[in-house]
N, C-alpha and C positions, 0 to 999 in steps of 0.2 A: 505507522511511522508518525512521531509524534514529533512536532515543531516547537519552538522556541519562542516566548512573547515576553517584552520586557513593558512594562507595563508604567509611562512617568506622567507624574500630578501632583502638585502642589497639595492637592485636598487628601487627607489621608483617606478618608472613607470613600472618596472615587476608587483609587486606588485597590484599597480591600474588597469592596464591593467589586470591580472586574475582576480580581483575583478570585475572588470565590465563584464567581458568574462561568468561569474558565474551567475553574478544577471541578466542580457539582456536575457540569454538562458535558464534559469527556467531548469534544468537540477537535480531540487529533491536536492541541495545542497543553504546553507546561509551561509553567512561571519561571522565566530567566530571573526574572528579581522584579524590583521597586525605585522608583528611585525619585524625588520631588522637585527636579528641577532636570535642566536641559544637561548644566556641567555636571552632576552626578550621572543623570544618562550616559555618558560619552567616554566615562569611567567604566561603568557596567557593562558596554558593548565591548569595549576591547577584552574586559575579562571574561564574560557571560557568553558574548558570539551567539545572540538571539537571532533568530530568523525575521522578527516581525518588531515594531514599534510601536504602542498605541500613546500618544501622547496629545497633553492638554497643550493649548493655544497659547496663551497667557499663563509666566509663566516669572517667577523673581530668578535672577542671574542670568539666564540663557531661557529663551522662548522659544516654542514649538517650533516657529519658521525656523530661527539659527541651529536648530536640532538637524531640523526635516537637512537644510543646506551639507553641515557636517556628517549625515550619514551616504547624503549622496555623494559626495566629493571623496570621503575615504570609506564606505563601504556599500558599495552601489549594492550588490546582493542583497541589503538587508531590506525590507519593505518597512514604507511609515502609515497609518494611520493618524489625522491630525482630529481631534476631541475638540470641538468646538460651540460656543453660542449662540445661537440665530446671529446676533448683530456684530458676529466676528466673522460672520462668513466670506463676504466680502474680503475682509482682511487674511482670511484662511487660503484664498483664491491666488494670495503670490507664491505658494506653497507648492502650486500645478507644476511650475519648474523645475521642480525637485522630483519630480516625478512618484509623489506620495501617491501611495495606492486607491485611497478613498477617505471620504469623512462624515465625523460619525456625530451629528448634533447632542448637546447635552443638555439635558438627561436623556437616552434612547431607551426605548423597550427592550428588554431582555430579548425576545425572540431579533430583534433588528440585529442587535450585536454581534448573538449565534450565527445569525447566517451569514452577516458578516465575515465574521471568522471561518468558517467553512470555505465560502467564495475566492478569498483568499489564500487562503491553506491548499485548494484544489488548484487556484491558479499556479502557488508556487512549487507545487509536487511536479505538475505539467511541464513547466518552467526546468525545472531539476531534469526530470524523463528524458526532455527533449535535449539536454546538452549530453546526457548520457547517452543517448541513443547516437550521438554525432561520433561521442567518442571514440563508441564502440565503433562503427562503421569505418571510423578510419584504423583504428587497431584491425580490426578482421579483414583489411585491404593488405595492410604493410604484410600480417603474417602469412594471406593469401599469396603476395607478392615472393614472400622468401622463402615458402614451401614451394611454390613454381622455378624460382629462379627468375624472377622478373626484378625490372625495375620495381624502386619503392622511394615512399618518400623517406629521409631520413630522419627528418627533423621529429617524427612521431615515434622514433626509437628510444629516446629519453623515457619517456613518460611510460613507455611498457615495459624499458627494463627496469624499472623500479615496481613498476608494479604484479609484474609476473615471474620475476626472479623466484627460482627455486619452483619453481610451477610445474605437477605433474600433468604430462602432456599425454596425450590419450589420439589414439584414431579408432574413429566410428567410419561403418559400412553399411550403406543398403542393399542389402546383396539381391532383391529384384522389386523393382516399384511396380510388378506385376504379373504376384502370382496367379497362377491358374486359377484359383475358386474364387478370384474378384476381379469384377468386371469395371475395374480400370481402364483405361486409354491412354495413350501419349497428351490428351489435351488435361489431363487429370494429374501431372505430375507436377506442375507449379503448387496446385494443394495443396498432393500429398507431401512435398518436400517441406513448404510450410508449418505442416501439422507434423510434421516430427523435429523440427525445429524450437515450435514451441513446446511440446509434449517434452522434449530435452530441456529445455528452459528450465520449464517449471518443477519438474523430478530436480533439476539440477539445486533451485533454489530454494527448494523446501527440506530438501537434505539435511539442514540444521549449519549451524556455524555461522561464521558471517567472511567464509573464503569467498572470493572475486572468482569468477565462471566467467569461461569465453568462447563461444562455439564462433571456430572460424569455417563457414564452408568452402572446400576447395574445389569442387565439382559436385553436380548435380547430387552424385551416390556417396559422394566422403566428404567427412568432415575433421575437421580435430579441434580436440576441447581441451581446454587450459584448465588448469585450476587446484586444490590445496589437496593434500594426502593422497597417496594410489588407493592405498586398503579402504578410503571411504569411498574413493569413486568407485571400486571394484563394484560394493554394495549396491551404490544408485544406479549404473548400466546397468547392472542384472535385472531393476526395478523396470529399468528403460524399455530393453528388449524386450520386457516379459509384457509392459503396459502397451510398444507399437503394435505389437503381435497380438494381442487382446482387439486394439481400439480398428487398427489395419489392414492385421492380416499378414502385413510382412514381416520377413526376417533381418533383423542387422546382427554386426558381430559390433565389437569395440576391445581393442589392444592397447595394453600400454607400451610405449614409446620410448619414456624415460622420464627425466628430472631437465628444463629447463634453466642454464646456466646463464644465460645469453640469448637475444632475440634472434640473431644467425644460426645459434646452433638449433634450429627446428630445421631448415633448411637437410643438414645430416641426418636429425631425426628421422624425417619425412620420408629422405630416399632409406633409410636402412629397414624401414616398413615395407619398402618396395613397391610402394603407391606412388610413387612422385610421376607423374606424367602430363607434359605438357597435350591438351587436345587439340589436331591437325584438322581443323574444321574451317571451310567457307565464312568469312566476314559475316555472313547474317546468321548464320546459325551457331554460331560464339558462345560461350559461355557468361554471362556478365556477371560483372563486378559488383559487391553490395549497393545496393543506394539508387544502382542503376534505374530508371525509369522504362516499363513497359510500355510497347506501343498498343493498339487500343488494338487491333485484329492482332491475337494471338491463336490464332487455334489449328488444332491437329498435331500432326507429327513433326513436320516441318518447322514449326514455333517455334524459335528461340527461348533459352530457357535464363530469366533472373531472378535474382537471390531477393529477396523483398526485407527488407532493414527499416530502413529511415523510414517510413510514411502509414506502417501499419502497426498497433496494437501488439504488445506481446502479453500470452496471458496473465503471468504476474501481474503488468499492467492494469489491464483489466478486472483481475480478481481488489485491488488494491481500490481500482476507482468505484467499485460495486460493494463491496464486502465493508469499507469504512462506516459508510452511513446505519448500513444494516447491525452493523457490530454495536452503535449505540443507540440506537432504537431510532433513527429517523428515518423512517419510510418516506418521507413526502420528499428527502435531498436523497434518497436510492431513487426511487421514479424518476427524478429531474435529471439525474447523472446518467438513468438508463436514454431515458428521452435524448438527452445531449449526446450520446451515444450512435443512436436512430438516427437522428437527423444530419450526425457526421456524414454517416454512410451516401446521403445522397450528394455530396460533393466530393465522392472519388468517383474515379473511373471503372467502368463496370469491372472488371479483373481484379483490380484494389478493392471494391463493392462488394465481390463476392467474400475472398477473403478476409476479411474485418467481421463481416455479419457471420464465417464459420465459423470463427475463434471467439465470436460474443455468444452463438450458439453453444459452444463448449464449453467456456465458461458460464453461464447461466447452468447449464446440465451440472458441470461439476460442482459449484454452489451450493444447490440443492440438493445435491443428494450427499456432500463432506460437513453441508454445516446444518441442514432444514431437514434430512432425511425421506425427502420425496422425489420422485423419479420425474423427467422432462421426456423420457423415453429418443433420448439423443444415443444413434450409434455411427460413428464417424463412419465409417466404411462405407454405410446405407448412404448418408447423406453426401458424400463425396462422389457416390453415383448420383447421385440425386443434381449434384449440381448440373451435370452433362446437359438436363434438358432445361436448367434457363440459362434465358437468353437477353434478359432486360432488365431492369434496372426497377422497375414495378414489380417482375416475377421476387429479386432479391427482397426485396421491402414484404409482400407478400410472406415467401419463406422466414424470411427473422421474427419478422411483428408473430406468427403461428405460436416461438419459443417464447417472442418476451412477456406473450398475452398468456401462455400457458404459465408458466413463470407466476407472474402475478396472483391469476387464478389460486396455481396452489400453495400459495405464501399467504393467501388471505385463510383461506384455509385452516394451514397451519398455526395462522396467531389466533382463530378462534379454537382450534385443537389446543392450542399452548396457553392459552387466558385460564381454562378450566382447573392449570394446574402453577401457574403462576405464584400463586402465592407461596406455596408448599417449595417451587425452585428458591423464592425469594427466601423465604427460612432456612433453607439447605447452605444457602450460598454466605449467611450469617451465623450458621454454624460452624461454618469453615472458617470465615475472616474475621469474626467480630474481634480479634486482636488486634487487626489492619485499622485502617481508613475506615473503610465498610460503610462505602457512600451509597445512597440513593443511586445515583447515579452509575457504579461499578455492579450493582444488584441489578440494575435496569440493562445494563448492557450483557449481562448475564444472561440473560431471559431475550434478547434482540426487541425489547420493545422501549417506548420514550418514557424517563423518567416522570412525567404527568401522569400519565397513563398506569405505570407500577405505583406510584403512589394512589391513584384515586384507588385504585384496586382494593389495595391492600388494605385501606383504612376501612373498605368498604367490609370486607368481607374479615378482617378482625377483630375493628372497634377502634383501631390505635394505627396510630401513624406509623410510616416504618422507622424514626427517628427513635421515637418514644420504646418500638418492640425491641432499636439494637442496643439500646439503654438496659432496657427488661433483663437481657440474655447477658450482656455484662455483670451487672450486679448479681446473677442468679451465679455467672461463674466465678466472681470475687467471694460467694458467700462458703462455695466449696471450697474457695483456697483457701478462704483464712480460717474454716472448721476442721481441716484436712491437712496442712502445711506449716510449718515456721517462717514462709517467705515473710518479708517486712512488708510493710503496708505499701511503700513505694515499689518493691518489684511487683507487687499482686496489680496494681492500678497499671503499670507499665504491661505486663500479661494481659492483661483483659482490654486494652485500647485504648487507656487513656494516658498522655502522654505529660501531663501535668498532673499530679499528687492532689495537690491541694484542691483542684475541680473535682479530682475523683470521691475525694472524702465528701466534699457538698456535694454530690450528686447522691452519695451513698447515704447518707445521712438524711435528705431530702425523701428516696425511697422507703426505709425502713426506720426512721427517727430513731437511728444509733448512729455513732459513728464508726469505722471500722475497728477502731481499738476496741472499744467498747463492745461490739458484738463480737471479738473473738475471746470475753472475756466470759462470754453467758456458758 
């Protein structure tokens, strides 16, 4: 997921210079624009709707403060960075008010600014998670609510008939959270419910598209899911059932329902499934509500059983906070993101403790073996036994640190397994795009390692920079077009990457002391 940075400064080459600082390092951030003044900012935000602000202090027409003030007054979401001088700091400091994000002394070191951006980018995905995660916990009450027959609130109906109008609605079944060849428990079904909760998530969101999915659970063994097309979700339950039953053990079914028109009519839907059943159960042994909070002694049969929402990791989540850094080659903000991970876990509750470190175990296992091709030797079933015999908060920490250390182990591995052939990915990958961008940077994240790192390589083991070899392979396929072709000199220069003509001809000219007329004339 890539954000939004509008980038204002009086000096044009600050300017470009962040601009290029931004696009080179793939850093999860793109250029909303430019703009050299505070009233041109304020123009660009309402069109642009940037996530982020990096702006200079000082500043002709409107200054960085009256910027920072106007974005907080009419667009408090947006974050500001203020760009400033040692001896404006001070004066940067009435800016706090405004609640700008941070401030970045000028001139900074490239790597300060990166991490910078990172920092921030992490903060505001979190930021985003966490309102979405509210949402949803009240959307999956209300429709909890109306498949029961219960009270609800209403005011949350608006916003879900809008958004799940026309919505194929689906019910899912655990038909036994404990079959015979696993040795399961009643104190084991808070898990397992979990873990097919997110195991549904994630099939759900990987599916493709960008439909809205909403697993509402309505008891411990059903649930019902929202979301775009029957015939696509036919596909992903099949994927579903065939993956619990793999990872499990158990069986589910899933039926379609119908087409939501209206947030009431699941209500009819629900009973015409013939699931609708309110459960006649004792005050403590209740079914609860999403969001609900566990008490700290949950265990055996007798346990009360709740739905875990608001306060735990779901795997997208965590594939998202793991796999960003990894995706552009910086290992040193994936360790730190895992470490912040780690150290989360010792400020929940042992039962929230446990599950957060199974679903990091999970993810870490799935990681490795969808995007690195090495095994963590992670099988949920095992490990879901496994958890029966701890009982502390040391043993969890123990159990996780085993995955995150093994993890590491074979990722290091992996990048001396992958360095050997680096370079040969690195040419493959400019054989395909050299028409593109075909940055350093898009080649480095190719390969999961840091743009530093592919470049030292490369020059190393070539002779030539990778700038210089995507030049090479240009002109080598301009030489074929214009021996081979009637294109005009401008679409052949436009085919091979270069988006301005006339740099193509000086470049071409440069390499082979002809110009391209000229050599399709030999």
């Amino acid at each position: 997921m890539n954000l939004k940075v509008l980038i204002v400064d009086d000096e044009m080459l600050i300017r470009r210079m962040l601009c290029k600082m931004i696009v080179d390092n793939r850093v999860g951030w793109t250029i909303a624009g430019e703009a050299a003044n505070g009233e041109e900012a304020v123009s660009l935000i309402e069109e642009r709707r940037p996530d982020l602000v990096i702006t200079d202090i000082r500043m002709p027409i409107m200054d960085g403060i009256r910027l920072a003030e106007h974005i907080h007054l009419n667009h408090p979401d947006v974050q500001v960075v203020i760009l400033t001088a040692y001896k404006d700091f001070a004066y940067a400091q009435a800016a706090v008010k405004f609640k700008v994000a941070d401030f970045l002394l000028k001139p900074s070191p490239e790597q300060e600014v990166l991490d910078l951006l990172v920092r921030v980018r992490r903060s505001m995905i979190a930021a985003r998670q966490k309102r979405l995660k509210q949402r949803q916990m009240m959307e999956q009450m209300c429709f909890r609510s109306i498949c029961l027959r219960l009270p609800y609130d209403a005011s949350v109906l608006g916003s879900i008939r809008e958004s799940y109008a026309g919505a194929a609605v689906w019910a899912v079944q655990v038909d036994d959270y404990f079959p015979p060849a696993k040795p399961y428990t009643p104190a084991d079904r808070g898990l397992l419910h979990f873990s097919i909760v997110n195991v549904m998530e994630e099939m759900l969101s990987s599916a493709g598209g960008q439909a809205q999915n909403l697993i509402v659970p309505i008891d411990y063994d059903s649930f019902i899911v929202l979301g775009e097309g029957r015939e696509r979700h036919e596909q992903v339950f099949d994927v579903i059932k065939r993956t619990v039953h793999a990872l499990l053990g158990i069986q589910m079914s899933a039926a379609p329902l119908g087409t939501l028109e209206h947030p009431q009519q699941l209500a009819e839907l629900y009973d015409q499934a013939g699931q609708s059943r309110i459960r006649q159960e004792e005050p403590e042994s209740r079914i609860g509500m999403p969001g609900e909070r566990e008490p700290e002694e949950t265990e055996g049969a007798a346990a009360p059983f709740y739905v875990k929402i608001a306060d735990n990791h779901t795997v997208p989540e965590l594939k998202e906070l793991l796999l960003t850094p990894l995706r552009v080659g910086e290992y040193g903000q994936f360790k730190l993101a895992l470490d912040e991970l780690l150290q989360r876990l010792d400020k929940l509750p042992l039962g929230d403790m446990k599950l957060e470190a199974f679903m990091l175990a999970y993810v870490l296992d799935a990681v490795s073996r969808q995007e690195f091709q090495f095994d963590l030797d992670f099988a949920m079933a095992r490990e879901i036994a496994n958890q029966q015999r701890i009982s502390s908060k040391e043993d969890v920490r123990e159990w996780i640190r085993r995955y995150a250390d093994r993890f590491l182990e074979q990722f290091e591995l992996w990048k001396v397994e992958r360095s050997e052939t680096v370079v040969d990915k690195v040419q493959e990958f400019v054989e395909r795009h050299y028409m593109e961008t075909c940055s350093l940077a898009e080649a480095a994240a190719y390969v999961y390692l840091s743009p530093k790192y592919v470049s030292d390589l490369f020059k190393k083991r070539t002779g030539i920079s990778f700038t210089h070899y995507v030049t090479q392979v240009r002109i080598k396929k301009a030489e074929m077009l214009l021996s081979n072709t009637t294109l005009k000199v401008t679409e052949i220069a436009n085919r091979v990457g270069f988006n301005d003509p006339n740099y193509f001809s000086t470049v071409f000219r440069k390499a082979l002391d002809v110009s391209p007329a000229q050599f399709r004339k030999r």
